[in-house]
C-alpha positions in Angstrom: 25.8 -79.9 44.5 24.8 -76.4 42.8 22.1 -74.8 44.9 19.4 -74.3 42.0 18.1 -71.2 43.7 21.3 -69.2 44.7 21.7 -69.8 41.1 19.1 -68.6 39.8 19.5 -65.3 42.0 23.1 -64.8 41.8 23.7 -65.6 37.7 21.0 -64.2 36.4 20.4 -61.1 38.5 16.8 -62.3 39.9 14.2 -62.3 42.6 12.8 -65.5 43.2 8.8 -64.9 41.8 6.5 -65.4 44.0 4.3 -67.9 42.3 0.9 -67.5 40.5 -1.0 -68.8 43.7 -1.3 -72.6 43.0 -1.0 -74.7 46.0 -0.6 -78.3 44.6 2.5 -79.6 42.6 1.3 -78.0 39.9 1.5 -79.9 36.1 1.4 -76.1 34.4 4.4 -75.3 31.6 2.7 -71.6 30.9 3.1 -70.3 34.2 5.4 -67.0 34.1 6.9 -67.8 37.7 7.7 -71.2 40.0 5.2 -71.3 43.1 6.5 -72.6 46.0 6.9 -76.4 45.7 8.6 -76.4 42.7 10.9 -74.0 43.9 11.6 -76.7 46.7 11.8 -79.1 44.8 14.1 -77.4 42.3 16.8 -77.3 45.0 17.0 -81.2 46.0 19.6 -82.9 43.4 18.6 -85.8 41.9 19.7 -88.6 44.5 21.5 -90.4 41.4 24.7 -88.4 40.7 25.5 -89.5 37.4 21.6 -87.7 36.5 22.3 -84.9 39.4 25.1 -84.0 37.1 23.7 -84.2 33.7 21.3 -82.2 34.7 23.2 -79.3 36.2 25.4 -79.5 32.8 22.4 -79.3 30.8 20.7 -76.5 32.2 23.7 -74.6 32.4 24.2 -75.3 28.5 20.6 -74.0 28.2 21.3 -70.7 30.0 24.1 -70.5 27.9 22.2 -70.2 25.0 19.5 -68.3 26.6 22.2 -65.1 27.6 23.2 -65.5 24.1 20.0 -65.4 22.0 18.5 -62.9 24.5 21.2 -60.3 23.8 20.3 -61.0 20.2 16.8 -60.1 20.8 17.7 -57.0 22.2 20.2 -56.0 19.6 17.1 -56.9 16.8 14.6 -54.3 18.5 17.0 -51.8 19.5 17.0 -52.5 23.2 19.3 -52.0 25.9 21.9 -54.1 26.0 21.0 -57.3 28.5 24.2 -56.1 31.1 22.1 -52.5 32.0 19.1 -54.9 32.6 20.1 -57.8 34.7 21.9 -54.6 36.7 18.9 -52.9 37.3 17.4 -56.0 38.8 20.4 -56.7 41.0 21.1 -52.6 42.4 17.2 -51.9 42.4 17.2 -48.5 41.1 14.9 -46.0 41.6 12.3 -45.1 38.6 14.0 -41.8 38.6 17.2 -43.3 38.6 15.8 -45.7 35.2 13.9 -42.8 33.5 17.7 -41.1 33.4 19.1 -44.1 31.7 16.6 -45.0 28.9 14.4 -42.1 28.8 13.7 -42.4 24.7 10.3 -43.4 24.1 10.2 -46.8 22.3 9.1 -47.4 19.1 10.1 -50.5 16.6 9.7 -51.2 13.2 7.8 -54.0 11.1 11.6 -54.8 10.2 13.2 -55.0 13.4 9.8 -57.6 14.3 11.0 -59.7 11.2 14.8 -60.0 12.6 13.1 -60.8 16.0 11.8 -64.0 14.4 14.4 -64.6 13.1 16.8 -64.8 16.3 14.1 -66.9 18.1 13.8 -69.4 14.9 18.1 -69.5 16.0 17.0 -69.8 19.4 14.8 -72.9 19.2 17.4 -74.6 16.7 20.5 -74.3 19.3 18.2 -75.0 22.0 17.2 -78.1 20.4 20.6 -79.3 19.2 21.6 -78.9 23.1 18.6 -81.1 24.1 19.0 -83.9 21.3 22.8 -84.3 22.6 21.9 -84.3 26.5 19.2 -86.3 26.2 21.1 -88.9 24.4 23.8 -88.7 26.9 21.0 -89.3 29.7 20.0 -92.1 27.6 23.1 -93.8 27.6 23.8 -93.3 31.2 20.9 -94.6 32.3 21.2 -98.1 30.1 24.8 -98.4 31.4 22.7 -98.2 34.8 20.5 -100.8 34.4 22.3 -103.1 32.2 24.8 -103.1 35.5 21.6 -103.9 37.9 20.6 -106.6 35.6 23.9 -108.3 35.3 24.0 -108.0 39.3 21.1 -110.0 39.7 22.1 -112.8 36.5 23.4 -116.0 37.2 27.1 -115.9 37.0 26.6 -118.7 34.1 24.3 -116.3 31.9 25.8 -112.8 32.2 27.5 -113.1 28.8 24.0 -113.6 27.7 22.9 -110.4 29.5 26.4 -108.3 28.0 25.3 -109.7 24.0 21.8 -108.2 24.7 22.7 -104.7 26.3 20.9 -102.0 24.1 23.2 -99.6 22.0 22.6 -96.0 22.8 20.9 -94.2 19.5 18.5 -91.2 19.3 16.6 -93.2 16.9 15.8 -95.9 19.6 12.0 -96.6 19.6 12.2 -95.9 23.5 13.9 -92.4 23.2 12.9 -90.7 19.4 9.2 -90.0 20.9 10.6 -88.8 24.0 12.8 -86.4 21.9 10.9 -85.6 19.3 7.7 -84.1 21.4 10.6 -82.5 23.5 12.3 -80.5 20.1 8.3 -79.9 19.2 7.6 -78.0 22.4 10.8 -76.4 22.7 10.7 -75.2 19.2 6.6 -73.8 19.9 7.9 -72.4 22.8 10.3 -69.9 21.2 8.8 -69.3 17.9 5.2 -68.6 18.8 4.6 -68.4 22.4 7.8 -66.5 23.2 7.1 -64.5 19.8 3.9 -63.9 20.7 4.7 -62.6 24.1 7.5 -60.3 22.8 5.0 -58.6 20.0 2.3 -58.4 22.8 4.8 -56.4 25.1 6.3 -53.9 22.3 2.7 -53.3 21.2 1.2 -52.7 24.6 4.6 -50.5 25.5 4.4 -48.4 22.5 0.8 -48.3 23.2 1.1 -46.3 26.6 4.4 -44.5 25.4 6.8 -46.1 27.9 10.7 -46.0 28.0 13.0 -48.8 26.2 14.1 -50.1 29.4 10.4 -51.0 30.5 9.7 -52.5 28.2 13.4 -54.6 27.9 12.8 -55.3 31.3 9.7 -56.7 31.1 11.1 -59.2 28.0 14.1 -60.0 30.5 11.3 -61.2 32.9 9.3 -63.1 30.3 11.2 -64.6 27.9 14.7 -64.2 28.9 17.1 -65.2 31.7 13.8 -64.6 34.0 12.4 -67.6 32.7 15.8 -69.6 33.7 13.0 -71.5 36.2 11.7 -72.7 33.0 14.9 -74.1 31.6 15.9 -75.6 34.7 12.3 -77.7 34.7 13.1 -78.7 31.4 16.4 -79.8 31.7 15.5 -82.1 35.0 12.4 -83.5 34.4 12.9 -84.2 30.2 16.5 -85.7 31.3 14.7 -88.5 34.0 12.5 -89.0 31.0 15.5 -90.1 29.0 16.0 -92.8 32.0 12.7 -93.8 31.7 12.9 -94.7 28.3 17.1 -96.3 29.1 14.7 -98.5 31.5 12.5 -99.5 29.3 14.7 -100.4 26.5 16.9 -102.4 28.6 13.9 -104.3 30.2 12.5 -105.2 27.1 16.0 -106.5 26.1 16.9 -108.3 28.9 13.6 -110.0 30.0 13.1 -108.0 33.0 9.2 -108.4 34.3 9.1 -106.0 37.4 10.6 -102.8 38.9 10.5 -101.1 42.2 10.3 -97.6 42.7 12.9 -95.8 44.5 11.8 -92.8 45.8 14.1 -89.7 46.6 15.2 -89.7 50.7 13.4 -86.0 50.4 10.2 -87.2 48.7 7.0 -85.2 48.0 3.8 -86.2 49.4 3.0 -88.1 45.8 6.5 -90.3 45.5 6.7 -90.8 49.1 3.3 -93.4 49.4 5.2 -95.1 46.1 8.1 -96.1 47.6 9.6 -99.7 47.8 6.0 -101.0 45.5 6.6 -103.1 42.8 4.9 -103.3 39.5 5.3 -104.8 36.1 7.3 -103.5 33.7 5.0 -101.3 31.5 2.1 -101.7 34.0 2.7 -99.0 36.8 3.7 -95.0 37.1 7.3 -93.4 36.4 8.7 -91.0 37.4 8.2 -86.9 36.2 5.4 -88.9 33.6 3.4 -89.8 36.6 4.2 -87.6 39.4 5.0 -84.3 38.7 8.0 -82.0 36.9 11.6 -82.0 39.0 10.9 -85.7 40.1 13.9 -87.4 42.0 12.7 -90.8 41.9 13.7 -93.9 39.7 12.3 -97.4 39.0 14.8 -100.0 40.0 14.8 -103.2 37.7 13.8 -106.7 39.6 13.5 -110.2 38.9 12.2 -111.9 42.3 9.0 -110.0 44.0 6.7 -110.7 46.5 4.0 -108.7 46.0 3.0 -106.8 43.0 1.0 -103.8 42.8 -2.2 -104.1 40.8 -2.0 -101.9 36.8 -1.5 -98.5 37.1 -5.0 -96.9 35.8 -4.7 -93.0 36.6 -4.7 -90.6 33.9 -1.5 -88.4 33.2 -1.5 -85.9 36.2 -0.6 -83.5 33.1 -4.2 -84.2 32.1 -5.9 -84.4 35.5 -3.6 -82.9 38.7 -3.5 -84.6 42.0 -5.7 -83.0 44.4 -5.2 -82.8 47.9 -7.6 -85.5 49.0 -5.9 -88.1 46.6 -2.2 -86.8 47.8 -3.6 -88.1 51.0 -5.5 -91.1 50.4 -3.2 -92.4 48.1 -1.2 -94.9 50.6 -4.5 -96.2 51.7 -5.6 -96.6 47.8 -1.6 -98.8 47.3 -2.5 -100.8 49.9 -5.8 -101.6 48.7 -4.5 -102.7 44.9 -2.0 -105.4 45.6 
């Protein structure tokens, strides 16, 4: 399976960042750079291979598109093309060496701004066609998953019953069109105003202090370009085990399943591992990415016959309120305490 951070280094021509200095599992989607965990957990594969793949196809597809709309951008402001960038990151020339290549002093016009906009408007729209079609593809996956689980667990006597009430894949499912539709919303916000804005607030400062093209490209390489690829790989894990959340879901509803157990990856993190083999009802406890953090490994496995159940889940979206690191550790003690 594709080693996420050789990847990252050897395609795109990039230093792992170091981080901006968080030390939990941090719930932040405007960081420039991964800290350490995520980086970590960015190289464990999904322990579902059917996902594992999907997800290496889909953030391939992204970069794709990323390479593609970023040598756009550069052609729009009159930058230097990507190739001379990524090769300055890889051969670490010397400033001396850089001034020689793009010496000109940069300057861009209120024009060449316009046609930027443009080419990130292009962005977000290809980006968000590849999305819709992966995330269906999750989506169907994922019922073919636990439609199988279900019928496993059937009497032989009623698994026609289960095969007449398998739910159709569709993007307008009530279980997948939120999902997708806050995913195309942030995607979209992403490249039109916060990568715009970051673009216009580099050219400005750049022109401001009278630096070289290649600065200043190679500071938009690092920000909104393949140096975000951290970014796109994030997105294309954790929005994809969304998609199987919401495959889950659907089926459950369809199918009459009351509980799940969660599954938790062999290479847990401190917040899945306590979660591990619980069971809760359907609707009533955490799931994965949702409740636990981005790059999330872990999967609710659909059940009919429990012994104990785990008591609602009440905690607030960690998106709202992070885990700290006394709850990390309390929270087995807390499980055992709500069944």
């Amino acid at each position: 399976m594709t080693n996420y951070r050789d990847k990252y280094i050897k395609d795109y021509g990039l230093i792992i960042p170091e981080g901006c200095g968080h030390h939990t599992l941090r719930h932040c989607c405007k960081a420039e750079s991964p800290e350490i965990h995520e980086i970590m957990l960015m190289s464990r594969p999904h322990q579902w291979a059917k996902m594992a793949r999907l997800q290496k196809e889909t953030f391939d597809m992204f970069m794709k598109v990323v390479s593609k709309y970023e040598a756009r951008l550069f052609r729009a402001l009159n930058l230097p093309p990507v190739n001379d960038i990524r090769i300055t990151f890889i051969k670490r020339y010397s400033q001396k060496t850089l001034d020689r290549m793009y010496t000109k002093q940069y300057d861009v016009t209120q024009a060449e701004l316009q046609e930027m906009d443009g080419v990130l408007a292009d962005w977000a729209d290809e980006s968000n066609e590849v999305y819709r079609n992966q995330m269906l593809a999750a989506f169907a996956a994922s019922l073919l998953r636990v439609h199988v689980g279900v019928l496993e667990q059937y009497p032989k006597e009623l698994r026609d019953l289960v095969i007449a009430r398998a739910v159709e894949p569709s993007l307008d499912n009530v279980f997948l069109k939120s999902i997708v539709d806050n995913g195309v919303t942030r995607i979209s916000e992403k490249l039109t105003i916060e990568y715009a804005n970051i673009a216009r607030e580099v050219i400005a400062q750049g022109v401001r202090d009278g630096r070289p093209m290649i600065d200043i490209a190679r500071i938009l390489h690092r920000k909104v370009g393949e140096g975000q690829a951290w970014q796109w790989l994030r997105l294309a894990r954790s929005e994809l085990v969304l998609g199987y959340n919401g495959a889950f879901l659907a089926e459950c509803a369809s199918q009459g399943v009351l509980y799940y157990e969660w599954v938790a990856a062999p290479d847990a993190c401190p917040i899945c591992s306590p979660l591990d083999g619980r069971v809760w009802e359907v609707g009533k406890g955490p799931l994965p990415v949702q409740d636990t953090h981005p790059n999330c490994n872990c999967f609710p496995l659909e059940r009919f016959e429990v012994n104990r159940v785990q008591n609602p889940w009440a905690r607030p979206s960690p998106y709202d309120v992070s885990y700290s690191k006394e709850e990390i550790e309390n929270l087995t003690a807390f499980l055992n305490s709500e069944v």
